[in-house]
C-alpha positions in Angstrom: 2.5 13.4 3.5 0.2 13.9 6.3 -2.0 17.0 7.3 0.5 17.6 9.9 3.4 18.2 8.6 2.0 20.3 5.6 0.1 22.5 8.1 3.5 22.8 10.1 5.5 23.5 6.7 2.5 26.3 5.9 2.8 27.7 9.5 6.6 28.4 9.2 6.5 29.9 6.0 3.4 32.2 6.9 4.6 32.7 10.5 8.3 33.9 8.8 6.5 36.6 6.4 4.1 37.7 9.7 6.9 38.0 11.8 9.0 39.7 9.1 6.2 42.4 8.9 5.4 42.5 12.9 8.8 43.3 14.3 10.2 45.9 12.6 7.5 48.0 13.6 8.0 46.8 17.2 11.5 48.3 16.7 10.4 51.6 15.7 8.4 52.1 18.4 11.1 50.8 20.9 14.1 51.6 20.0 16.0 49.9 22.8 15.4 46.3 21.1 18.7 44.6 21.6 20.4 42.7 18.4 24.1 43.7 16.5 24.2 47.2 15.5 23.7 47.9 11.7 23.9 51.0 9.9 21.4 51.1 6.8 23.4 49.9 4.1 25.0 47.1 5.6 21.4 45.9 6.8 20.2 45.8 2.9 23.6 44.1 2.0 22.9 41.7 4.5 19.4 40.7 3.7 19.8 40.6 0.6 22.2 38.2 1.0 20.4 36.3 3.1 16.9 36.3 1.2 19.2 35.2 -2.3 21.0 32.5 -0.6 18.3 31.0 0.9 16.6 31.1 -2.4 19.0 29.7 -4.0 19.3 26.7 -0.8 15.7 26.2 -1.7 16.4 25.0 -5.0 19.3 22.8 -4.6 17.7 21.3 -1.6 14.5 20.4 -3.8 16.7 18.8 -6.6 18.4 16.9 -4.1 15.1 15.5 -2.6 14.2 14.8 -5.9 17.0 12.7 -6.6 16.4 11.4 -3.6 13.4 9.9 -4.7 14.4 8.4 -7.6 17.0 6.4 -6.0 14.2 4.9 -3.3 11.7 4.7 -6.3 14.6 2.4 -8.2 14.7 -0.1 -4.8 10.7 0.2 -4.6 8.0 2.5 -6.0 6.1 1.9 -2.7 8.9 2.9 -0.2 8.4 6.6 -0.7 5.1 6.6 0.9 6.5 4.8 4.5 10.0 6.9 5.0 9.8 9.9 7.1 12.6 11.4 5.4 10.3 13.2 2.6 8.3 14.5 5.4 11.0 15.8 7.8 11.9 17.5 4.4 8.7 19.0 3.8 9.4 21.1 7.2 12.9 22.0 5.9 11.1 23.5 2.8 9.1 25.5 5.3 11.7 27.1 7.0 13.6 28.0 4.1 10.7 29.4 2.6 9.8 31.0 6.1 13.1 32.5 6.2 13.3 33.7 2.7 10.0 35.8 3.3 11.3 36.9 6.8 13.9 38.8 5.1 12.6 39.8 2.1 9.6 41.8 4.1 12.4 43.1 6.5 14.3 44.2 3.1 11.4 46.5 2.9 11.0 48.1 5.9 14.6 49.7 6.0 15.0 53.6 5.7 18.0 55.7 5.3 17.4 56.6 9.1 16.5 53.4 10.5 17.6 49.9 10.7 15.9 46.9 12.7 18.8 46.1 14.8 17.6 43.1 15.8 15.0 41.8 12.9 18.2 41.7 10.8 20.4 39.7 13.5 17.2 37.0 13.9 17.4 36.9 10.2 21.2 36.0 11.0 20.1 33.4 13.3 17.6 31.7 11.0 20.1 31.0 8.4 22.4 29.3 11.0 19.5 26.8 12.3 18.1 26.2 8.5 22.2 25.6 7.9 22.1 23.0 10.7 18.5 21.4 9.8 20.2 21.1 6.0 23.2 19.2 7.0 21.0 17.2 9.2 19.0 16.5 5.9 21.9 15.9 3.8 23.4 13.4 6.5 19.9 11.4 6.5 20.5 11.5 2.3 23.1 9.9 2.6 21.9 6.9 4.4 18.9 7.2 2.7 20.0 6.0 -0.8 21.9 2.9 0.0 20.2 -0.3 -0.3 21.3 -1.1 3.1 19.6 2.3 4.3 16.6 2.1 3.1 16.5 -2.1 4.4 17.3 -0.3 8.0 14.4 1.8 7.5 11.8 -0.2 6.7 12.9 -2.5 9.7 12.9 -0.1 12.5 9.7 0.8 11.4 8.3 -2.7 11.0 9.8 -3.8 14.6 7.5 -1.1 16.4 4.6 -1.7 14.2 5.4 -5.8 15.1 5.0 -4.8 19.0 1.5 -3.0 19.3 -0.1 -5.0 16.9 -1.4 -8.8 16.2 -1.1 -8.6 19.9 -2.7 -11.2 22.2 -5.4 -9.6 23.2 -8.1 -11.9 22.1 -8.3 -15.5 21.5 -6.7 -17.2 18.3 -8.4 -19.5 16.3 -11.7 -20.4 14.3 -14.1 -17.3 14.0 -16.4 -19.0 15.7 -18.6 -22.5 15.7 -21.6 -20.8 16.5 -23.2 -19.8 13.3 -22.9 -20.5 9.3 -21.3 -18.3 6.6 -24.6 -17.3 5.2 -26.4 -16.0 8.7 -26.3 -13.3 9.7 -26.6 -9.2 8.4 -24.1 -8.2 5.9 -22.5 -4.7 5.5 -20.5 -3.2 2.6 -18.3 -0.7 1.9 -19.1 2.1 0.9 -15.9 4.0 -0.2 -13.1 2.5 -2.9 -9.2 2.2 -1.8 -7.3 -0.1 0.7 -8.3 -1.1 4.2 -5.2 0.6 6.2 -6.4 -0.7 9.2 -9.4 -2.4 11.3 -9.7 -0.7 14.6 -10.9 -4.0 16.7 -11.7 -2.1 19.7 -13.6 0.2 18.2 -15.3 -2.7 16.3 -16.0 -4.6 19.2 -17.2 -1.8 21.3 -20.3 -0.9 18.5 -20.8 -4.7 18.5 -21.6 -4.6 22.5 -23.8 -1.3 21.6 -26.4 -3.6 19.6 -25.4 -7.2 21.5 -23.8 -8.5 18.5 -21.3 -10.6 17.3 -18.9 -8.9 14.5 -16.9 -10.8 11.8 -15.0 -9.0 9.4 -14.9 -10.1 6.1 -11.7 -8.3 5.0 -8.2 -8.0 5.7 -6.1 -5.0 6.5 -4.2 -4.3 3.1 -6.9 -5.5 0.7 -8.3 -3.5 -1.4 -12.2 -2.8 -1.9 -15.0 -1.3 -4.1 -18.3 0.2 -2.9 -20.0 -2.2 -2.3 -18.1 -4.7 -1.3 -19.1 -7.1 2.1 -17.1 -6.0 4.6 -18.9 -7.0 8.2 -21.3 -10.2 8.9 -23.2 -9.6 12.0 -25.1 -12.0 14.2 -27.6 -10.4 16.2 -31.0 -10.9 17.3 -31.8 -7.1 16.6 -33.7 -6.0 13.2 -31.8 -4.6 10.3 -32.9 -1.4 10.7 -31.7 -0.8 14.5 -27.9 -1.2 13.7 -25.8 1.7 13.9 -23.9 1.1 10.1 -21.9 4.5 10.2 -20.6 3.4 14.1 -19.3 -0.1 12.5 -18.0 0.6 9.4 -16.3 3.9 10.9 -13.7 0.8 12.7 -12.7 0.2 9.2 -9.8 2.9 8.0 -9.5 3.0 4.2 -6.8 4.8 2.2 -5.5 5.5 -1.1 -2.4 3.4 -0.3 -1.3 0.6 2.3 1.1 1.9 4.8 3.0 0.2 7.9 2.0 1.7 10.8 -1.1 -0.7 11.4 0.3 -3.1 8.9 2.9 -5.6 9.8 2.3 -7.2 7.0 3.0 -4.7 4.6 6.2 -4.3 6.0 7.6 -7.9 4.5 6.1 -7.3 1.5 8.4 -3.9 1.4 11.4 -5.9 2.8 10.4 -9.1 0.1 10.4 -6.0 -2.8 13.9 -4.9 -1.9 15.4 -8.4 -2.0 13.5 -9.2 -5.3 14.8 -5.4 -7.0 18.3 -6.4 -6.0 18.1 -9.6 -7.5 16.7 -9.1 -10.9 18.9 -9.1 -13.9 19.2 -5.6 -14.3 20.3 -5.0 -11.4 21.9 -8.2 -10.0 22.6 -6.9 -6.4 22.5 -9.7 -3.8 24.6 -8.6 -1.0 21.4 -5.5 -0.7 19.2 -9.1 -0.8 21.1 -10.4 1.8 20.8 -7.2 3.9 16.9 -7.6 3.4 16.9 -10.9 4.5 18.9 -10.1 7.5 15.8 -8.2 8.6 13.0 -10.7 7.3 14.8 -13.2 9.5 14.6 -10.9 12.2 11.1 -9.9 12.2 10.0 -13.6 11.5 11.7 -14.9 14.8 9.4 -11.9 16.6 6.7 -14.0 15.3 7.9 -17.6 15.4 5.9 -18.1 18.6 3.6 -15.8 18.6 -0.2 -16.6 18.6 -1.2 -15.4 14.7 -4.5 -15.7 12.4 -8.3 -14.9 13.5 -8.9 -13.1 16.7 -11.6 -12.7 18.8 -12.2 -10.0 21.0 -14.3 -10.7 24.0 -16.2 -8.2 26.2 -16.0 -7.6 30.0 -18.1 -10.7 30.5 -16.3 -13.1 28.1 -19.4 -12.5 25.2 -17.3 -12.5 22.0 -17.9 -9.3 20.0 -15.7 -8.8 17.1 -13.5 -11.3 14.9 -10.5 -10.0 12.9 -9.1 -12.3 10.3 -5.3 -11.9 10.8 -2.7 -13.3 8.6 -1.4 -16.5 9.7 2.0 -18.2 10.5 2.1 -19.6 6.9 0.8 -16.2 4.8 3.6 -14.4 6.7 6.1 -17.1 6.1 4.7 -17.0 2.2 5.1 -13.4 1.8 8.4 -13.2 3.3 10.3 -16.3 1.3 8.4 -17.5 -1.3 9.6 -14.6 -4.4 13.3 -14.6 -3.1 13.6 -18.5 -2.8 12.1 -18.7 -6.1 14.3 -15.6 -7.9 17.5 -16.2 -5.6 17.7 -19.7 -4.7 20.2 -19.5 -8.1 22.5 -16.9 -6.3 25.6 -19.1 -4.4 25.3 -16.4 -1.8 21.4 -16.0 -1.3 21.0 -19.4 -1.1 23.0 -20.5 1.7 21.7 -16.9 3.7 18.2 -18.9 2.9 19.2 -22.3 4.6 20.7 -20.7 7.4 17.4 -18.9 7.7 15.7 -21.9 7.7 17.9 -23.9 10.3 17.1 -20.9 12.4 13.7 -20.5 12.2 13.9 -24.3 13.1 15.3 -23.8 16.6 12.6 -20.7 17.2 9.4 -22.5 15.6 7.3 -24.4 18.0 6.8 -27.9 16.9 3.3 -27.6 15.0 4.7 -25.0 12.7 7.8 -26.9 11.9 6.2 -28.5 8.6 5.9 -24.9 7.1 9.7 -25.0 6.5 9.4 -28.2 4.9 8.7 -26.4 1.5 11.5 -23.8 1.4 13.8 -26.8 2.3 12.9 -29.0 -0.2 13.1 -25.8 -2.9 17.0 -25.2 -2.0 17.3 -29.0 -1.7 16.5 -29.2 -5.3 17.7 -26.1 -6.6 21.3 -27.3 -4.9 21.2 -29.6 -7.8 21.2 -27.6 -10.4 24.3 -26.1 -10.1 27.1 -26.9 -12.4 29.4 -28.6 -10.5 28.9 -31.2 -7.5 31.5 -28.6 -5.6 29.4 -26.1 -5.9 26.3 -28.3 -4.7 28.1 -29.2 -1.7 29.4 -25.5 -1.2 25.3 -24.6 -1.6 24.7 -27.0 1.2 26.4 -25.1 4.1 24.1 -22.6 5.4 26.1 -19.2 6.0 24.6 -16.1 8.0 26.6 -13.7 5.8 25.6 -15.7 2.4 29.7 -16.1 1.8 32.5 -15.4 4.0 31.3 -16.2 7.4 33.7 -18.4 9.3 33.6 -22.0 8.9 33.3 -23.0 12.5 30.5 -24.2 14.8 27.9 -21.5 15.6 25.3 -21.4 18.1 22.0 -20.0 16.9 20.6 -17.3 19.4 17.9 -18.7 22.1 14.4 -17.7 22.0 13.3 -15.1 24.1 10.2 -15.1 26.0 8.1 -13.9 23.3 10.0 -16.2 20.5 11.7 -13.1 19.3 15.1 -14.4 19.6 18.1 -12.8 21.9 18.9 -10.0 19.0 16.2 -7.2 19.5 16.7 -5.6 15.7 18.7 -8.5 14.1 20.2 -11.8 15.1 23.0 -11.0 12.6 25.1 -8.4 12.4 
């Protein structure tokens, strides 16, 4: 959860007791306040009711979170930290609570000859928004614990994440020609967790501060010690005149990976789904499928797309900073190597693979063609292993729905300008 949300959570629970305190003592000393008219008792009766319910709410809405939680766990123990749902329901928890408190301190300010008029109808009113913000909730719970949810939630988040970053703006290729792996100054670490992201702007900005030439040593997602080398730097200036806290300050470490700065992570998510669903215990491959519906689509965003090392240039064209990004082949590992391996065997994930691949074949540009050659010759030989030569040949049709499409020509959707394909969220439906 981040600091924002908790501090919002903490603000409408506080700011419910506050005002809970603060306006009845407005009323007293004007009267004229509008609101529904209430005698005493029927005030107390009503904020009781009010302050027990909403009590009770809080409860029901916490087990039902938890549950929640399971069910996301049981698809992937990782997933939980990339949803938004548990943090939109961490603000839920702080208006009920916020609510609760507003009418319990209300509850104590009534007198035989006096009742806040209108504190008790604003008590009214927050019970009908939390009402609304629950059934919101319990809508997005719904979708939330479906295999095919969850899939649709990782994607949409992936597909932004896709379009601001691994962007072209610096050159692809070799790190650079102009120096060997052991010049230069090294820098490490000095904190343990994962590297969440690399801020090359940043990186290349304190590079041009000291005229230097940056290459990082890690990758966003791996996962470091103190003391690990994390920059190389090739400059003409002594040791002791580079700004250390500046450059390693471009490097954002966490506890955890997460996907907003990390495309990558968001196949592996995708690649976990697929791999939960089909394992024995669960045997699920439609939800596979579903996940490979969504690899497919984020893989033709990058078919021609400029991947791996990047160097980022200055104003003049000096090169400053080098980022080693994953390249065309990593991705294309991370996304179909576990689920052609565990579900090449499933009838149904097997021909979703080959029409995949013929796919991807009409994207790719010709020099990353020959990456497909080893997923091809995997379902080419796994074909053979089922029992009957029917079912070989049946294996052999590649099918955009696994089973069940229509057997009749199809055209495969035209690249776009970018490579991504005509389909923005999924060339298959």
């Amino acid at each position: 959860m981040s600091w924002a949300n908790r501090s919002a959570a903490v603000a409408l629970a506080g700011g419910g007791a506050l005002l809970g305190w603060w306006l009845p003592r407005l009323e007293r000393t004007h009267p004229s306040l509008g609101g529904f008219t209430y005698d005493s008792a029927t005030a107390l009766a009503t904020l009781s009711a009010i302050s027990t319910g909403v009590i009770t709410l809080f409860g029901l809405v916490l087990a039902a979170t938890t549950i929640v939680v399971q069910s996301v766990q049981a698809a992937s123990p990782r997933l939980t930290g990339v949803l938004g749902y548990f943090e939109r329901s961490l603000m839920l928890f702080g208006a009920l609570a916020g609510t609760a408190l507003y009418a319990l301190i209300v509850l104590t300010q009534i007198r035989p000859d006096f009742a806040p008029n209108l504190s008790v109808t604003l008590a009214v009113v927050f019970v009908l928004l939390s009402s609304a913000a629950i059934l919101r909730s319990l809508a997005g719970l719904r979708e939330m614990i479906t295999g095919g949810g969850l899939v649709r939630a990782v994607a949409q988040q992936l597909h932004a994440v896709l379009d601001s970053e691994w962007t072209t703006h610096g050159t692809h290729g070799p790190a650079t020609a102009s120096f060997q792996p052991d010049e230069g100054i090294e820098l490490a670490v000095q904190r343990r967790g994962v590297v969440r992201r690399i801020d090359s702007a940043a990186l290349a900005a304190a590079a041009e501060r000291i005229d230097a030439h940056v290459v990082c040593l890690i990758s966003t997602g791996t996962f470091v010690e103190p003391g690990t080398p994390a920059l190389q730097i090739i400059t003409a200036a002594p040791a002791g005149q580079l700004d250390t806290a500046r450059l390693l300050s471009a490097l954002h470490i966490g506890p955890s990976r997460r996907l907003d700065h990390d495309p990558a992570y968001g196949l592996r998510l995708l690649a976990d789904i697929a791999l939960r669903a089909l394992s024995p215990a669960v045997n699920d491959p439609t939800t596979a499928i579903q996940a490979i519906d969504r690899i497919e689509s984020a893989l033709l965003r990058l078919a021609r797309r400029p991947l791996g090392p990047t160097t980022h240039h200055d104003r003049t064209g000096v090169p400053r900073a080098t980022i080693n990004h994953p390249r065309w082949t990593d991705l294309l590992e991370l996304a179909l190597a576990e689920i052609t391996i565990r579900g090449a065997t499933s009838l149904q994930v097997h021909r979703r693979l080959r029409f995949l691949l013929a796919t991807l074949t009409k994207h790719l540009p010709p020099d990353r063609l020959e990456s497909l050659t080893l997923y091809q010759d995997a379902l080419a030989h796994t074909a053979r292993t089922f029992p009957t030569p029917a079912l070989t040949a049946l294996a052999g049709q590649p099918d955009p729905q696994g089973l069940g499409a229509p057997a009749m020509p199809f055209r495969l959707p035209e690249p776009g300008p970018d490579g991504s394909g005509s389909a923005p969220d999924t060339p298959h439906g």
